[in-house]
N, C-alpha and C positions, 0 to 999 in steps of 0.2 A: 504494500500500500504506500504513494508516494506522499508526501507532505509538501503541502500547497500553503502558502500565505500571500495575503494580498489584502490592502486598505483603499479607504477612501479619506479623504479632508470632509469637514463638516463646514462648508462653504458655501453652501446651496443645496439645494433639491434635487434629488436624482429626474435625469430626464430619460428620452426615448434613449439615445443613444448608449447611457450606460444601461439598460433596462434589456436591451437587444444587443449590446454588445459585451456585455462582461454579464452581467445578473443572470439573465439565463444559463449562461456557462457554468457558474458558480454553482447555481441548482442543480445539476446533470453532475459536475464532480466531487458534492456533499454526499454521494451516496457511493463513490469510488476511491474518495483520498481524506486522508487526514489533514481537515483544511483550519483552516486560521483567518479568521475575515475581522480586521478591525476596523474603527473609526479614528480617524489620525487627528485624536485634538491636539497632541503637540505641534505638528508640524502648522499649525492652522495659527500656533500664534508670531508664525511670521508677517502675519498680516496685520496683529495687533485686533483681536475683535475684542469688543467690548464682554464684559462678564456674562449679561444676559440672554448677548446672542450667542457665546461658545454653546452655553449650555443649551438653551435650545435648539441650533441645531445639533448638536451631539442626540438630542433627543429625537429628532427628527428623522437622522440619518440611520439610525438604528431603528429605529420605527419603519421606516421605508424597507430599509433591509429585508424584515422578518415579514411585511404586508408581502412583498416579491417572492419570497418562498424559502429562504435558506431559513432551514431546522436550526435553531438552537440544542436541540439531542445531538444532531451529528456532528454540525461543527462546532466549533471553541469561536463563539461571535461576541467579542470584548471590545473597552474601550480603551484606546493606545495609554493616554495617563493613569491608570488603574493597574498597570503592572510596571510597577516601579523598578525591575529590572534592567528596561528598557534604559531606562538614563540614565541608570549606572554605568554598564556596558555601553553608552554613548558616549562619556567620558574616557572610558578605557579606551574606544576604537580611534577616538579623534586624536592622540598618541600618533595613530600610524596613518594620519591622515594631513597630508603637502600643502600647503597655502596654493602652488602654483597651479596643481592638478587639481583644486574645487576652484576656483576662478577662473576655469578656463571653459567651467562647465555649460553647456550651453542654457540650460535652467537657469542657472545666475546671471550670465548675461543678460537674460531675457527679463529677469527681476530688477535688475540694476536698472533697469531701462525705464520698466511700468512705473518703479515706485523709488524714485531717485532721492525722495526723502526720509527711506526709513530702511536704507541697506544695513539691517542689521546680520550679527555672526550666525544667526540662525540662518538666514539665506544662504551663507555660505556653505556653511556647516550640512544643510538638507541633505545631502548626499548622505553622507555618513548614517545620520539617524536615519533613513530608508534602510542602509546596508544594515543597521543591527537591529529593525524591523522584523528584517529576513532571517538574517542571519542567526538570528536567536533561539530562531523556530529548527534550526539545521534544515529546512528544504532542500528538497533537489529542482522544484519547480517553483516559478513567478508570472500567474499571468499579470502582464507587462502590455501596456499600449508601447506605440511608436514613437511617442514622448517621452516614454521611460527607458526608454533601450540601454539609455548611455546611463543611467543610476543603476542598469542591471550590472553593466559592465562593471562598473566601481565600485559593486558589490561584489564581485566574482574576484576584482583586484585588493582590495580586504581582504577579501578571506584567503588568498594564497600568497597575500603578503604575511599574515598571520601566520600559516602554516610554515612558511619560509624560515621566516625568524626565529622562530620558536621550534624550529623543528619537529613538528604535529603532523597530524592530518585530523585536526577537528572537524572544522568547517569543509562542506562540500562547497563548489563552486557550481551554484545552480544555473538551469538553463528557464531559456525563456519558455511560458507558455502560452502559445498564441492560438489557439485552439485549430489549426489550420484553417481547412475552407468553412469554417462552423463560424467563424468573427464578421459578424457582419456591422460596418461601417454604416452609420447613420447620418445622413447630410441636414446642415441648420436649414433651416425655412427662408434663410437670406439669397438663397440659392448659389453658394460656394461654399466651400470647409466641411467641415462637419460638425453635429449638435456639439454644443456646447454652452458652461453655464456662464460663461463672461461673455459671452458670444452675445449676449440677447438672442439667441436665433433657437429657441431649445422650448417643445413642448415638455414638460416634467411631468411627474407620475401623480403630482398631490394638484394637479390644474383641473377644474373643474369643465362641464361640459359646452359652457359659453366662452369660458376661457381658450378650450382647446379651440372652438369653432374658431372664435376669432381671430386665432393664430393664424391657423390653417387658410382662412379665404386670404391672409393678408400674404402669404407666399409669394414669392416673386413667380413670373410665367411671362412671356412674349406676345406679341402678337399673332402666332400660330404657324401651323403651317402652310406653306404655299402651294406645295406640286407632296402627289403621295409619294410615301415611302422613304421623305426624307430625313435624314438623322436627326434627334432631339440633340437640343442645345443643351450646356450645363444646368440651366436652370426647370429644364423639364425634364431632364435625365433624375435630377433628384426628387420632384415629387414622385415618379414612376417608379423608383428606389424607395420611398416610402408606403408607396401603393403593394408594392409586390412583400413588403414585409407584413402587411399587417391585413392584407384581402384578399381575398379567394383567387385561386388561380381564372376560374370563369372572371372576375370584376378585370383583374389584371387585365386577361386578353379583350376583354370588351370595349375596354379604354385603350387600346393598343391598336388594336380595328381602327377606332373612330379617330385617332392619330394619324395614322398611314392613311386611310380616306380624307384628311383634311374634314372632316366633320369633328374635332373636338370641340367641347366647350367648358374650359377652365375650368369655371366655379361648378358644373356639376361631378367632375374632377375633383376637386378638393373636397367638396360637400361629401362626397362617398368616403374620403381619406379621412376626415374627421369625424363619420363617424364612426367607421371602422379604427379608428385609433379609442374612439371612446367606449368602443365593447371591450376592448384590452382594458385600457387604464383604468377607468371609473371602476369597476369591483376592487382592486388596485389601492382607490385611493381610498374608501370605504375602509378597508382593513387599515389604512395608515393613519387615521382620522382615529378610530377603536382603539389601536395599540397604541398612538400616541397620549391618547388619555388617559391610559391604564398606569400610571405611573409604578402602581407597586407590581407590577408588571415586569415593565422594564428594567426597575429596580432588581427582580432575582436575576432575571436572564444577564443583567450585565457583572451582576456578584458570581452567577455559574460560570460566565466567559473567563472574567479577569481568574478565577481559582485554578480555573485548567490553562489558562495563559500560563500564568504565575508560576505550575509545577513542571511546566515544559522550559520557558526560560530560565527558572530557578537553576536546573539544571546545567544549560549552557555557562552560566552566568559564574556557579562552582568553578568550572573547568576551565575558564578562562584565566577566572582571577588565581587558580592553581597552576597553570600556566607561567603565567604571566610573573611569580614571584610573591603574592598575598596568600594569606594563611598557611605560609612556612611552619608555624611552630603549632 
């Protein structure tokens, strides 16, 4: 049985995109691997959120979580500050961690850039804390987007700098997990990129049924087309890419017809997308509405996660510091 960890930031609401691209994934390998799903309040107070909102959305994110499907029985579903391990062993690892090789990272560039007034050592630093994320768990797998690639990497360089040094073999150096041709890429409603929650361009799972509508008509789309048979432009490629995930192969093709015929008509086009997105979501968000209110709820499921956190990294966290030269005597 392979050992899987992967988090999210409590930053916003889960939308389509992570719901279709990673969540369902998650669901399908809680029942084959020994998984690790956290919520990453530390790494979130790079951002500086105020007290109110960490905690609420910590509440939220986890709430979404468990509405999506992933058992609390199977996997170990915690919250990153709740196992104090974690920033122990992030002190240890940032030892073996270069000034030159996290500044050069393309995440910190990028940060440097958005928030030029608050480049604090936690930006820099994010690397690291992702690596002892992972690393704490020993996994051999990370599903990883394509923005993460390069922190998988300097996770993999941790931990065989580690092993080097110290002449070990603790830490495995895990590979990516992308789930092959099962990752499906979700494009924002702006008609470039894909969903995303800085984006503005991102239906979310907690949007209700006018909210989704009026997303959805407001999608970008062209003037149509001219002569049949001709190719969709980027911006109708990706409602058609939303259409085919979430409607029936008969809706797909019928809209597909009336494309190549030069008979489409947009808004009945979206009208069908949004409401076939709201037979997914809406039950969805029902559940994330119930859990969210249930505080003593969420209250044991996050004392069960952090306990079996706790006794996994507990362990790492031993052998490190017996490594490394602590608890000599």
């Amino acid at each position: 049985m392979e050992t899987v960890v992967s988090g999210i930031r409590p930053t916003g609401n889960l939308h389509l995109g992570n719901y279709f691209g990673a969540l369902r994934n998650f669901i399908k390998m809680q029942n084959e691997n020994r998984c690790f799903f956290f919520v990453a309040d530390l790494h979130s107070l790079t951002t500086h959120p105020k007290p109110d909102d960490l905690a609420g959305n910590v509440k939220q994110i986890l709430s979404e979580y468990i509405a999506s499907g992933l058992d609390p029985e199977k996997v170990t579903l915690f919250i990153q500050s709740d196992v104090p391990e974690i920033s122990e062993m992030y002190v240890l690892l940032n030892m073996l961690a270069y000034v030159g090789e996290l500044e050069r990272t393309v995440s910190f560039k990028d940060k440097v850039r958005k928030q030029q007034n608050n480049v604090n050592a936690g930006l820099l630093t994010y690397p690291v804390l992702m690596a002892v994320d992972i690393l704490i768990h020993r996994p051999g797998k990370v599903p990883v987007g394509k923005d993460q690639e390069q922190h998988l990497e300097m996770t993999r360089i941790y931990a065989r700098r580690f092993n080097n040094l110290y002449g070990v073999k603790l830490f495995p150096e895990p590979d990516a997990y992308n789930f092959g041709n099962d990752l499906i890429k979700i494009p924002g409603l702006d008609g470039a990129g894909k969903m995303g929650k800085s984006e503005n361009n991102g239906i979310f799972l907690i949007d209700d049924e006018q909210t989704i509508t009026k997303k959805v008509m407001r999608a970008l789309t062209d003037s149509g087309p001219v002569a049949p048979n001709t190719e969709m432009p980027e911006v109708i490629r990706n409602l058609f890419t939303l259409l085919k995930v979430v409607s029936s192969p008969d809706t797909v093709q019928y809209f597909t017809d009336k494309y190549n015929s030069c008979q489409i008509r947009y808004g009945e086009l979206k009208k069908q997308i949004a409401e076939d997105i709201c037979k997914i979501t809406l039950p969805i968000r029902r559940q994330i509405i119930d859990i969210r209110e249930n505080t003593e709820y969420l209250n044991k499921i996050a004392k069960l996660g952090a306990e079996k956190a706790r006794e996994s990294a507990s362990k790492t966290l031993y052998e490190v510091k017996k490594i490394i030269g602590f608890n000599r005597f």
